[in-house]
DOROMI-925900 format. One record per residue: residue number from 1; residue in one letter; x, y, z of N, C-alpha, C in turn. Coordinates in nm, 2 decimals. Layout:
{nr: NUM | rest: A | n.px: X | n.py: Y | n.pz: Z | ca.px: X | ca.py: Y | ca.pz: Z | c.px: X | c.py: Y | c.pz: Z}
...
This chain:
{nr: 1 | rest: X | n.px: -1.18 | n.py: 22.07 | n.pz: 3.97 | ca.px: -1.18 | ca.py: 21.93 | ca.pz: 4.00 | c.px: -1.17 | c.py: 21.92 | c.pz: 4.15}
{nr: 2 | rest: X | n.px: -1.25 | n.py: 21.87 | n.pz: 4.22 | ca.px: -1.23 | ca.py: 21.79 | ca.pz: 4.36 | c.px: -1.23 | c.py: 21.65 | c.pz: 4.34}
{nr: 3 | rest: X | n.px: -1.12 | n.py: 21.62 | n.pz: 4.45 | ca.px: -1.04 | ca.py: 21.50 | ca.pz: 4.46 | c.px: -1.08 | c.py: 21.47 | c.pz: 4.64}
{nr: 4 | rest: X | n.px: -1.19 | n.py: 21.39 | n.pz: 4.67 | ca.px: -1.22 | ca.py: 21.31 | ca.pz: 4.80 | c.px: -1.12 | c.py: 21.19 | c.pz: 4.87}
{nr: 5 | rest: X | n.px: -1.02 | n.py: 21.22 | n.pz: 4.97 | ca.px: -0.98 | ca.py: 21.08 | ca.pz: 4.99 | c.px: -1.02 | c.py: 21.04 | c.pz: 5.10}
{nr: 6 | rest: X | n.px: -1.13 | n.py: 20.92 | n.pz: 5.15 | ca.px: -1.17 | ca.py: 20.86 | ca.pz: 5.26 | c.px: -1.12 | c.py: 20.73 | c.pz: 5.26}
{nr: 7 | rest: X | n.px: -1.06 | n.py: 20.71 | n.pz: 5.42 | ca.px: -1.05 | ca.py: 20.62 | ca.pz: 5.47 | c.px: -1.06 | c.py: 20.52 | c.pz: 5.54}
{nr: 8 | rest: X | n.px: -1.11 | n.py: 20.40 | n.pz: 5.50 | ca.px: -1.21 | ca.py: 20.34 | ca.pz: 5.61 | c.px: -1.10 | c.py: 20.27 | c.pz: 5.64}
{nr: 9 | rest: X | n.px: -1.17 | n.py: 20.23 | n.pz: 5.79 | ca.px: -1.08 | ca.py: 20.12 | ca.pz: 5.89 | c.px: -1.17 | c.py: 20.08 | c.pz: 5.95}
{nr: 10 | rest: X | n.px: -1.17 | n.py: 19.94 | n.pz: 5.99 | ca.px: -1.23 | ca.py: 19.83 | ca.pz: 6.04 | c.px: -1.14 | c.py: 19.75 | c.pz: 6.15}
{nr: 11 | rest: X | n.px: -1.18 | n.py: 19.65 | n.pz: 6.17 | ca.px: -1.11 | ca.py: 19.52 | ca.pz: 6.21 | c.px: -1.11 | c.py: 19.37 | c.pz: 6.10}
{nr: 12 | rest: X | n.px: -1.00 | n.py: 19.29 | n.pz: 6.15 | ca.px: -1.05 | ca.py: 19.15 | ca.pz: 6.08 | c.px: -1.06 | c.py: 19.16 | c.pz: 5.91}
{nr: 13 | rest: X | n.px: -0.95 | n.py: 19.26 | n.pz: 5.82 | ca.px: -1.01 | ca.py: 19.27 | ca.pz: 5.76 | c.px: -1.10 | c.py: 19.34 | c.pz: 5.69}
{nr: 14 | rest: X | n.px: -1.20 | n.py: 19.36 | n.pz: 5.76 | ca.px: -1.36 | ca.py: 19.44 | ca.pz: 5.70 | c.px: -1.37 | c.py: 19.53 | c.pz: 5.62}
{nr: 15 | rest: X | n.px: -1.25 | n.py: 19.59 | n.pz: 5.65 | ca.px: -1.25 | ca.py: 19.72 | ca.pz: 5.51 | c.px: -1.19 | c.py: 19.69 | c.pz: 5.41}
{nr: 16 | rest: X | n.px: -1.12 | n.py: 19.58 | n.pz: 5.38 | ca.px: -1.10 | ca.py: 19.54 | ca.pz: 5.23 | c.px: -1.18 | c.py: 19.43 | c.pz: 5.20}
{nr: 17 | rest: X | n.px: -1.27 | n.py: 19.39 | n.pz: 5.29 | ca.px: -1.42 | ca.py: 19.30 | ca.pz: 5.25 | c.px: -1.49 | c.py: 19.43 | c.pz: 5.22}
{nr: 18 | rest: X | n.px: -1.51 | n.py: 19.53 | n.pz: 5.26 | ca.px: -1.60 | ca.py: 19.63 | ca.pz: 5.22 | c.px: -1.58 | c.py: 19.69 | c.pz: 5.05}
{nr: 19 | rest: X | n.px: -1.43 | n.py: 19.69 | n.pz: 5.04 | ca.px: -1.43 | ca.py: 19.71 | ca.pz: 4.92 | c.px: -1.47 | c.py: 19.63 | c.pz: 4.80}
{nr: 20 | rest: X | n.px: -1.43 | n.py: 19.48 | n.pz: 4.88 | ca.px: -1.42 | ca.py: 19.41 | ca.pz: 4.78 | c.px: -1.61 | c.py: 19.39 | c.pz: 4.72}
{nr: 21 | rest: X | n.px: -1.70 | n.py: 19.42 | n.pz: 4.80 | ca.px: -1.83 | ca.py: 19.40 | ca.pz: 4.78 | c.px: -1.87 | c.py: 19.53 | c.pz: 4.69}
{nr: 22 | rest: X | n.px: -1.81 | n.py: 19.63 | n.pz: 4.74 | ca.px: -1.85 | ca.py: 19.71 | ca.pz: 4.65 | c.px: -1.82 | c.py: 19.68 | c.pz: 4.50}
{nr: 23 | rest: X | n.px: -1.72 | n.py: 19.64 | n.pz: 4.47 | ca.px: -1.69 | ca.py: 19.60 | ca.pz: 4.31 | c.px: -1.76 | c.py: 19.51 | c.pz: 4.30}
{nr: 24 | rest: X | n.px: -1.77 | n.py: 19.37 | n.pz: 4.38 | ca.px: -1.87 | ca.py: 19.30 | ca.pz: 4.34 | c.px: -1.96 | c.py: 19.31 | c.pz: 4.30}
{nr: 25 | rest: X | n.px: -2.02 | n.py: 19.42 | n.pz: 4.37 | ca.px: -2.19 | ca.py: 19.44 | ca.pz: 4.40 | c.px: -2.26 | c.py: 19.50 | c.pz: 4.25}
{nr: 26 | rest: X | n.px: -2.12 | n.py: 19.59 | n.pz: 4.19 | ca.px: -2.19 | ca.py: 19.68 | ca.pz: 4.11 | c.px: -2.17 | c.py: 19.82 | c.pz: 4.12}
{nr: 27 | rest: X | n.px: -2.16 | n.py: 19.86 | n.pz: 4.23 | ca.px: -2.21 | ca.py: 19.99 | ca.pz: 4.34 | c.px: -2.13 | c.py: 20.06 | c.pz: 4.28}
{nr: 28 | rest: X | n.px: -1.96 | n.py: 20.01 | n.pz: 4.25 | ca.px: -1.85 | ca.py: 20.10 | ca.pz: 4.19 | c.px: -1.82 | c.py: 20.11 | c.pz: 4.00}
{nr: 29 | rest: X | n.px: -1.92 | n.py: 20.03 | n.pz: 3.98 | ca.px: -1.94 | ca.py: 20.04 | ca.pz: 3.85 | c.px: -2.03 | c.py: 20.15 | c.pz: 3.81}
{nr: 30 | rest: X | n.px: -2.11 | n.py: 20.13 | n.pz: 3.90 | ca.px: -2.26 | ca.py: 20.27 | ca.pz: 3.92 | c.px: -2.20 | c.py: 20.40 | c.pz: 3.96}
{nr: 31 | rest: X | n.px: -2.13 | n.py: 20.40 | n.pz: 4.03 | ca.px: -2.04 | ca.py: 20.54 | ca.pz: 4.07 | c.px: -1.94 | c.py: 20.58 | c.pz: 3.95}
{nr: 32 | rest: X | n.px: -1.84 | n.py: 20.49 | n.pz: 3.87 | ca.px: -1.82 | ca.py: 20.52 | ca.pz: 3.79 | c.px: -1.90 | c.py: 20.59 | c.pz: 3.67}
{nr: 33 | rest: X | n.px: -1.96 | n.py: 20.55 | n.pz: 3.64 | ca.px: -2.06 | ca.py: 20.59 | ca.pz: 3.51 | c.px: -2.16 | c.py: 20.73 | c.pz: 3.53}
{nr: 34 | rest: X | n.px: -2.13 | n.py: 20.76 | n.pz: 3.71 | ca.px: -2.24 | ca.py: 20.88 | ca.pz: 3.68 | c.px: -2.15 | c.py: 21.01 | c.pz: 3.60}
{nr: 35 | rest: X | n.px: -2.25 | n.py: 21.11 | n.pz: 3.60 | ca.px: -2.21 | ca.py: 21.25 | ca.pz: 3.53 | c.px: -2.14 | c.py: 21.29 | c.pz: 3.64}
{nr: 36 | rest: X | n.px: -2.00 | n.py: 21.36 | n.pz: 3.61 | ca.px: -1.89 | ca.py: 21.43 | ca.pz: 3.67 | c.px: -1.80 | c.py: 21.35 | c.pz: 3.76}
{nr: 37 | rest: X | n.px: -1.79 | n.py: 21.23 | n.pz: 3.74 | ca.px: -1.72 | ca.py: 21.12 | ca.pz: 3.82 | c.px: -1.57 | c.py: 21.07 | c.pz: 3.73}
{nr: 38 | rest: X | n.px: -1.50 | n.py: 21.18 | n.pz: 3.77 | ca.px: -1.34 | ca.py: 21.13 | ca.pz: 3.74 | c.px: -1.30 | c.py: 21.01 | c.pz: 3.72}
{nr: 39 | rest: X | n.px: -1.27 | n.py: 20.98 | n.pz: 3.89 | ca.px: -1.22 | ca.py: 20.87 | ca.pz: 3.95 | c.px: -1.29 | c.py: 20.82 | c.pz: 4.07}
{nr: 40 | rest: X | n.px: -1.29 | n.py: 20.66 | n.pz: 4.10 | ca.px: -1.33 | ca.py: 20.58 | ca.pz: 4.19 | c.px: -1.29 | c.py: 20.47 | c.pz: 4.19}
{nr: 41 | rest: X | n.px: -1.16 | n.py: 20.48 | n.pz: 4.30 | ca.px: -1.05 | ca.py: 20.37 | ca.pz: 4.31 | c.px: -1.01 | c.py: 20.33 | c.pz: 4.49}
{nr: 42 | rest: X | n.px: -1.03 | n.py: 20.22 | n.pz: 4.50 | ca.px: -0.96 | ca.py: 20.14 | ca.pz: 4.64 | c.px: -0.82 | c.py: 20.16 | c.pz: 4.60}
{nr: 43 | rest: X | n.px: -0.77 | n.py: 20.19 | n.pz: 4.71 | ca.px: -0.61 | ca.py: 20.12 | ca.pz: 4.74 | c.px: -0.55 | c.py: 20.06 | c.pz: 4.87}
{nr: 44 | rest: X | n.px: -0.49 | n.py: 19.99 | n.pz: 4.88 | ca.px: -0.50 | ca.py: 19.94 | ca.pz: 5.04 | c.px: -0.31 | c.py: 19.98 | c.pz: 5.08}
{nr: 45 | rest: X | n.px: -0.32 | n.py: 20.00 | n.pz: 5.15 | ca.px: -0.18 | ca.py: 20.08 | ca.pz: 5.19 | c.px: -0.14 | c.py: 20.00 | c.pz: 5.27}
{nr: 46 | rest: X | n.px: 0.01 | n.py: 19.98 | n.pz: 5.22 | ca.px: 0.14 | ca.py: 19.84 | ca.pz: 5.25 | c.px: 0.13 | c.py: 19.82 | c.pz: 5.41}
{nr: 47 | rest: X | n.px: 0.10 | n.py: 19.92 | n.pz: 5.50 | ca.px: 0.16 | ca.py: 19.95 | ca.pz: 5.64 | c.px: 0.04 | c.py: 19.91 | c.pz: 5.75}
{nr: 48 | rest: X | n.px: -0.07 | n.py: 19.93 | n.pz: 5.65 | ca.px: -0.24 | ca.py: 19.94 | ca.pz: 5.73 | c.px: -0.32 | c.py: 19.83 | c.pz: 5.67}
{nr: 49 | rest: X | n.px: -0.31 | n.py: 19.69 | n.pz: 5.71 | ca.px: -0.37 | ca.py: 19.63 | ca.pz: 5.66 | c.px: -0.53 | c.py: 19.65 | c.pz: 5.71}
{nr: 50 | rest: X | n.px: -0.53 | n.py: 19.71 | n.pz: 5.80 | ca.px: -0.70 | ca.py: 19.74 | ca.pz: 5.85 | c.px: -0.76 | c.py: 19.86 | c.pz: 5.79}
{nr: 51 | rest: X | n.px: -0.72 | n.py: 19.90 | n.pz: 5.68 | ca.px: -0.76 | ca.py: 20.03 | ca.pz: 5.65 | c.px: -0.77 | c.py: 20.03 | c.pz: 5.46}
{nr: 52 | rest: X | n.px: -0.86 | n.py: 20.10 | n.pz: 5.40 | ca.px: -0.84 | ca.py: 20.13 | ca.pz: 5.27 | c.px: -0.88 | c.py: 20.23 | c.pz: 5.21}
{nr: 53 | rest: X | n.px: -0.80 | n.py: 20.32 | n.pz: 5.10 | ca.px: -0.81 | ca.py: 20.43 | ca.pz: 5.09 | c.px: -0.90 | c.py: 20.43 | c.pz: 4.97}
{nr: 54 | rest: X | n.px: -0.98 | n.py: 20.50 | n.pz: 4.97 | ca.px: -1.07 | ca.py: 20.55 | ca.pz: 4.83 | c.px: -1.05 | c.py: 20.66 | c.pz: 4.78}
{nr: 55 | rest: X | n.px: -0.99 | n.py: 20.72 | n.pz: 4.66 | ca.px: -0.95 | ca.py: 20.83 | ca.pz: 4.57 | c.px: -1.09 | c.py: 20.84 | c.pz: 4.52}
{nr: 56 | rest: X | n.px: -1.15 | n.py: 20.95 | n.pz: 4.53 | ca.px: -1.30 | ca.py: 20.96 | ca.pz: 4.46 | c.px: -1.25 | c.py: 21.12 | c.pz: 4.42}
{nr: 57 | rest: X | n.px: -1.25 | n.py: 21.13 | n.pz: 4.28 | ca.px: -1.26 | ca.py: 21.27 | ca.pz: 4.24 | c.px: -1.35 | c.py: 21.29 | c.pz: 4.12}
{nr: 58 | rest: X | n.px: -1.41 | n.py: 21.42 | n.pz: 4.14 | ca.px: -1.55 | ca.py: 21.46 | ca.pz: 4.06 | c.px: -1.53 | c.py: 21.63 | c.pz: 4.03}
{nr: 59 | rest: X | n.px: -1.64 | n.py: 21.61 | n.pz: 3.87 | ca.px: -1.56 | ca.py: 21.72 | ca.pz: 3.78 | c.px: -1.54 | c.py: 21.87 | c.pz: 3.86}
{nr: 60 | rest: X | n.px: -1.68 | n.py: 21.88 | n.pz: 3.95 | ca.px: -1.72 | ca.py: 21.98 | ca.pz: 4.10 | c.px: -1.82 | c.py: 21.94 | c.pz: 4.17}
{nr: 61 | rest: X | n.px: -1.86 | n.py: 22.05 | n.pz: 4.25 | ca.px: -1.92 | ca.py: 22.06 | ca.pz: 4.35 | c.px: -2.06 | c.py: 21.98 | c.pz: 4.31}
{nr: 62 | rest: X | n.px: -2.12 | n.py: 22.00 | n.pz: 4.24 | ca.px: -2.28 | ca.py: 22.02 | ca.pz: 4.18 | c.px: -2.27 | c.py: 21.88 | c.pz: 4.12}
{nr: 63 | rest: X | n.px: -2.19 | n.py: 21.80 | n.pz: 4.11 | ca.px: -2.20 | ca.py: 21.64 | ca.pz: 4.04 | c.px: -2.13 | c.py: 21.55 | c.pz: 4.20}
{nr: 64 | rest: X | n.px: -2.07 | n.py: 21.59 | n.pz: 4.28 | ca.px: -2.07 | ca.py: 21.53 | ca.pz: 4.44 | c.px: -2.21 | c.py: 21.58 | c.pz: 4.49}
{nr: 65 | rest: X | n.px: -2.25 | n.py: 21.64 | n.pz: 4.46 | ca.px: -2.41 | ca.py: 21.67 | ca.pz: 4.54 | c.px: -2.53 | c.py: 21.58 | c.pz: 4.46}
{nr: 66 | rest: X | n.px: -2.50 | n.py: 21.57 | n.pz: 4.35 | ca.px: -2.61 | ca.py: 21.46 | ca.pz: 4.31 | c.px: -2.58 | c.py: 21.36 | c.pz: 4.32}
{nr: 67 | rest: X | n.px: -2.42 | n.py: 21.29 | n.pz: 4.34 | ca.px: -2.41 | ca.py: 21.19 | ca.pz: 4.41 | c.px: -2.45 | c.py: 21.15 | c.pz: 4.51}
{nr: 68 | rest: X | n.px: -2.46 | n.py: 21.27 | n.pz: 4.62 | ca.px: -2.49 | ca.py: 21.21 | ca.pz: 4.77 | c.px: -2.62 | c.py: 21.24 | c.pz: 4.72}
{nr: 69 | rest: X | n.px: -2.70 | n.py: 21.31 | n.pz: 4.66 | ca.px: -2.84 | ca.py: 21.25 | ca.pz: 4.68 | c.px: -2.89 | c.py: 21.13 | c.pz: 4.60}
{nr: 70 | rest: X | n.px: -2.83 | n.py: 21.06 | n.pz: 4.55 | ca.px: -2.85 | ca.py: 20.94 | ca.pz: 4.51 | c.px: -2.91 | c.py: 20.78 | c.pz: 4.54}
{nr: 71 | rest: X | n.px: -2.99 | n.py: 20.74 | n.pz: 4.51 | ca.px: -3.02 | ca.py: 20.62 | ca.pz: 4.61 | c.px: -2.89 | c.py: 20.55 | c.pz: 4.66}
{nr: 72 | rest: X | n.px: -2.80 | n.py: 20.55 | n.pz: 4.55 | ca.px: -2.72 | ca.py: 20.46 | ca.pz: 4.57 | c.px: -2.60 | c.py: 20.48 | c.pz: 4.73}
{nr: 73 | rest: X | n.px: -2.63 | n.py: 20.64 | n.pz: 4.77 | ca.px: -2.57 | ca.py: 20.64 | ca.pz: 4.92 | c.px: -2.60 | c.py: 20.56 | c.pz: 5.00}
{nr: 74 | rest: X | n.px: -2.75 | n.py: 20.50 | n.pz: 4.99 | ca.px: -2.80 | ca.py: 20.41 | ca.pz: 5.13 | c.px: -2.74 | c.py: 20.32 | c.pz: 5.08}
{nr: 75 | rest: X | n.px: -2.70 | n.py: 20.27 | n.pz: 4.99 | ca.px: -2.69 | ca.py: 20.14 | ca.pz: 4.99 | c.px: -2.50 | c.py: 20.15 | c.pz: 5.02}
{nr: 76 | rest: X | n.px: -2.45 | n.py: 20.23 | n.pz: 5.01 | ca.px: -2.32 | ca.py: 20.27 | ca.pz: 5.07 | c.px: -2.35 | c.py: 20.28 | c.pz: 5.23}
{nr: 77 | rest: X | n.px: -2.38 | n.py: 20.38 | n.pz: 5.25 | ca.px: -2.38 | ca.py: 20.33 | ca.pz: 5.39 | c.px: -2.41 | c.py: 20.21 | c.pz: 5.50}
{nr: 78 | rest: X | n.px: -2.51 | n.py: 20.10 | n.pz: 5.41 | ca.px: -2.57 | ca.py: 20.00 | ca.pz: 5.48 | c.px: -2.44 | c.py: 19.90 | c.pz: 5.49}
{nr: 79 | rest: X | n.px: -2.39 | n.py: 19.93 | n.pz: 5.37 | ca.px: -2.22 | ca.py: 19.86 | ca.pz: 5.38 | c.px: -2.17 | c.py: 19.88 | c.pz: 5.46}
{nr: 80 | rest: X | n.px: -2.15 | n.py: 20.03 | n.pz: 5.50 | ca.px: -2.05 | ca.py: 20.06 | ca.pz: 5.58 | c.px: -2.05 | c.py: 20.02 | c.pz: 5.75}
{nr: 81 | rest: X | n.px: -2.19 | n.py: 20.05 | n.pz: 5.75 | ca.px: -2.24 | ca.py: 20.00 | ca.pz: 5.87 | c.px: -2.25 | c.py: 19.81 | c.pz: 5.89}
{nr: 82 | rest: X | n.px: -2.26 | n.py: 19.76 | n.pz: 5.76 | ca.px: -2.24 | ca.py: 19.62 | ca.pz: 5.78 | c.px: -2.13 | c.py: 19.56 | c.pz: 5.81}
{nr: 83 | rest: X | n.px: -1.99 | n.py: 19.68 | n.pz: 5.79 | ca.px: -1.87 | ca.py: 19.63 | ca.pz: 5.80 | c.px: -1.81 | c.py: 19.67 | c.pz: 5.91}
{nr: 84 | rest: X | n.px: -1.92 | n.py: 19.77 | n.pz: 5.98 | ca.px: -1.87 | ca.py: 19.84 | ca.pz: 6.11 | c.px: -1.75 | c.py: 19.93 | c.pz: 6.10}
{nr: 85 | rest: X | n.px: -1.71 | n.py: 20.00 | n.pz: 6.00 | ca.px: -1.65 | ca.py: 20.10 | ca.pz: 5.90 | c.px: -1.61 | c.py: 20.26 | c.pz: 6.03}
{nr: 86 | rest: X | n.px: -1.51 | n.py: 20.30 | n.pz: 6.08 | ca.px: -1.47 | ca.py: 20.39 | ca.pz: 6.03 | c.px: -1.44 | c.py: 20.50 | c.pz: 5.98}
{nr: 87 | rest: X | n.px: -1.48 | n.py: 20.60 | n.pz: 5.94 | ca.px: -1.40 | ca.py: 20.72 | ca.pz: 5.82 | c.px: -1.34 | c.py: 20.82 | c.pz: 5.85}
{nr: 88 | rest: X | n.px: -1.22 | n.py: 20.85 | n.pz: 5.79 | ca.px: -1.13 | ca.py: 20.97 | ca.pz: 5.80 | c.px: -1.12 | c.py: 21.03 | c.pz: 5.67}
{nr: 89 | rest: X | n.px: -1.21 | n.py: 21.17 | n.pz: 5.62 | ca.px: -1.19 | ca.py: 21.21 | ca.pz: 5.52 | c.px: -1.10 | c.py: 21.34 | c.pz: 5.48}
{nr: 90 | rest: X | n.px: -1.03 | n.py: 21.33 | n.pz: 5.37 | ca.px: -0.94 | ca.py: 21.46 | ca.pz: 5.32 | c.px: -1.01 | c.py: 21.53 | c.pz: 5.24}
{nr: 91 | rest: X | n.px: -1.02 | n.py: 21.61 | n.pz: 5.16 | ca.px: -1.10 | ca.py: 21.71 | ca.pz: 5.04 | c.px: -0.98 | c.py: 21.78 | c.pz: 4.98}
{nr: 92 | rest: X | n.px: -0.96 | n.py: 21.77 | n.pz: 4.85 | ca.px: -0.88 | ca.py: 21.88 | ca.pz: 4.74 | c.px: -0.94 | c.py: 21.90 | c.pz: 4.70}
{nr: 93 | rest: X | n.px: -0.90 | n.py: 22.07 | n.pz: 4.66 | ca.px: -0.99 | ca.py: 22.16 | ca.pz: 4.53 | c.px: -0.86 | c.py: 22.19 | c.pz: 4.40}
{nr: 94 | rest: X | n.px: -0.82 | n.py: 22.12 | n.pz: 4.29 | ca.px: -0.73 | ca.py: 22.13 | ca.pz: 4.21 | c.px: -0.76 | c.py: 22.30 | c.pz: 4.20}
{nr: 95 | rest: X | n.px: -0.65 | n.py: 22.34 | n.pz: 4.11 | ca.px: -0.59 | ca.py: 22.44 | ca.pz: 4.03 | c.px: -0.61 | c.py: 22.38 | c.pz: 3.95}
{nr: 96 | rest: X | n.px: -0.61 | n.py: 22.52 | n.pz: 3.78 | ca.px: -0.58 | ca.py: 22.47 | ca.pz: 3.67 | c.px: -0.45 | c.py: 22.49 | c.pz: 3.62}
{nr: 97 | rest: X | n.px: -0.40 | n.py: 22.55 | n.pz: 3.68 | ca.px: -0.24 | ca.py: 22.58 | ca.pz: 3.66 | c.px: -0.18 | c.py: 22.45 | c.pz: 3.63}
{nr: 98 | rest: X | n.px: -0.19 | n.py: 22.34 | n.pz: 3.68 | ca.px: -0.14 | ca.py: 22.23 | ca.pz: 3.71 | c.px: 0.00 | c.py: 22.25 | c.pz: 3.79}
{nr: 99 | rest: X | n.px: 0.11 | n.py: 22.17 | n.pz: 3.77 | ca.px: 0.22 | ca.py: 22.15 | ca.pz: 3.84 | c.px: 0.28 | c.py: 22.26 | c.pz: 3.79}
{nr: 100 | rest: X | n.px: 0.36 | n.py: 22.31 | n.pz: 3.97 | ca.px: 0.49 | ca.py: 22.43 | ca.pz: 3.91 | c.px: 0.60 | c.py: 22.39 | c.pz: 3.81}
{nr: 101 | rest: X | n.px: 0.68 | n.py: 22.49 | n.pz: 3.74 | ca.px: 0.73 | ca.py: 22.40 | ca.pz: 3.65 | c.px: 0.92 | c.py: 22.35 | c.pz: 3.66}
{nr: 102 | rest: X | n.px: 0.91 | n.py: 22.41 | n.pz: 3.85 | ca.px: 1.01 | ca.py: 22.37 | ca.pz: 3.96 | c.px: 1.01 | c.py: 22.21 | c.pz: 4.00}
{nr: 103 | rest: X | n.px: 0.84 | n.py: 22.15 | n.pz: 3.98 | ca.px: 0.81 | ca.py: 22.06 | ca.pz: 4.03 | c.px: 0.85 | c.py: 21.94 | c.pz: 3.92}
{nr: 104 | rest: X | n.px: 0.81 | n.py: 21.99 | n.pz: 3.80 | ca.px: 0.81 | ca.py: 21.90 | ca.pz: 3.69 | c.px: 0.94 | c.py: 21.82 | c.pz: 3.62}
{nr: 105 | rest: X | n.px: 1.05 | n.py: 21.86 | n.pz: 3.68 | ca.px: 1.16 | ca.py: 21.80 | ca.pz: 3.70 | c.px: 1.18 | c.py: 21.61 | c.pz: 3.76}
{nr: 106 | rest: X | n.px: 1.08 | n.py: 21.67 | n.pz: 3.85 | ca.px: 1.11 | ca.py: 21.55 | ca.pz: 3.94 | c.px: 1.01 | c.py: 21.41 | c.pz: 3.90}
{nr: 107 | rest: X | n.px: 0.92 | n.py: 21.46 | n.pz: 3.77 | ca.px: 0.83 | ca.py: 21.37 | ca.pz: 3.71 | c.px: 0.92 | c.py: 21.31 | c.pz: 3.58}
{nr: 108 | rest: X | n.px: 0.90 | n.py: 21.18 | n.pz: 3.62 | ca.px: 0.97 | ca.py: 21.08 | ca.pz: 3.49 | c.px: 0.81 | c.py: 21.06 | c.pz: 3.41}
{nr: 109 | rest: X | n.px: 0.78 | n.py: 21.08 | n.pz: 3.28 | ca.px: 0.68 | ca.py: 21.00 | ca.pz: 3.21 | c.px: 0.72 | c.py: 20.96 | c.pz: 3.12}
């Protein structure tokens, strides 16, 4: 599993107007539903009102590559550029080990 976190930043706003268009639009309903698409989630962090984080994780490599060749990138980008956007991105490659079991202590479920 790879786990994408990009963060856009703007001014005025823009990047949680950017988000908010994308749910509007469709675009994150469309990304949801392709093949190998985990997760695709905004969150906007308490401290950065000019900034919003997107959790994007996909099953691997070969389903983020048919995403980016997708039409649906231009139409991501024209956003991005409409909102004058930003990006700072992270990349995880999960284990299947999951959590050590030093760590699992500190999880309440």
């Amino acid at each position: 599993m790879i786990t994408v976190h990009l963060y856009y930043t703007g001014l005025n706003g823009s990047a949680r107007a950017f988000a908010e268009e994308m749910v509007r639009s469709g675009v994150v309903s469309t990304i949801r539903a392709e093949e190998g698409n985990l997760r695709y989630a905004y969150y906007f962090p308490m401290d950065d009102p000019e900034s919003v984080l997107l959790i994007d994780q996909w099953r691997d490599q070969a389903a983020i590559d048919a995403h980016h060749a997708s039409p649906m990138m231009a139409q991501i980008a024209a956003l991005r550029e409409k909102y004058d956007l930003h990006m700072k991105v992270e990349r995880f490659v999960s284990e299947d080990s999951g959590l050590p079991e030093q760590d699992l202590k500190f999880i309440k479920k």
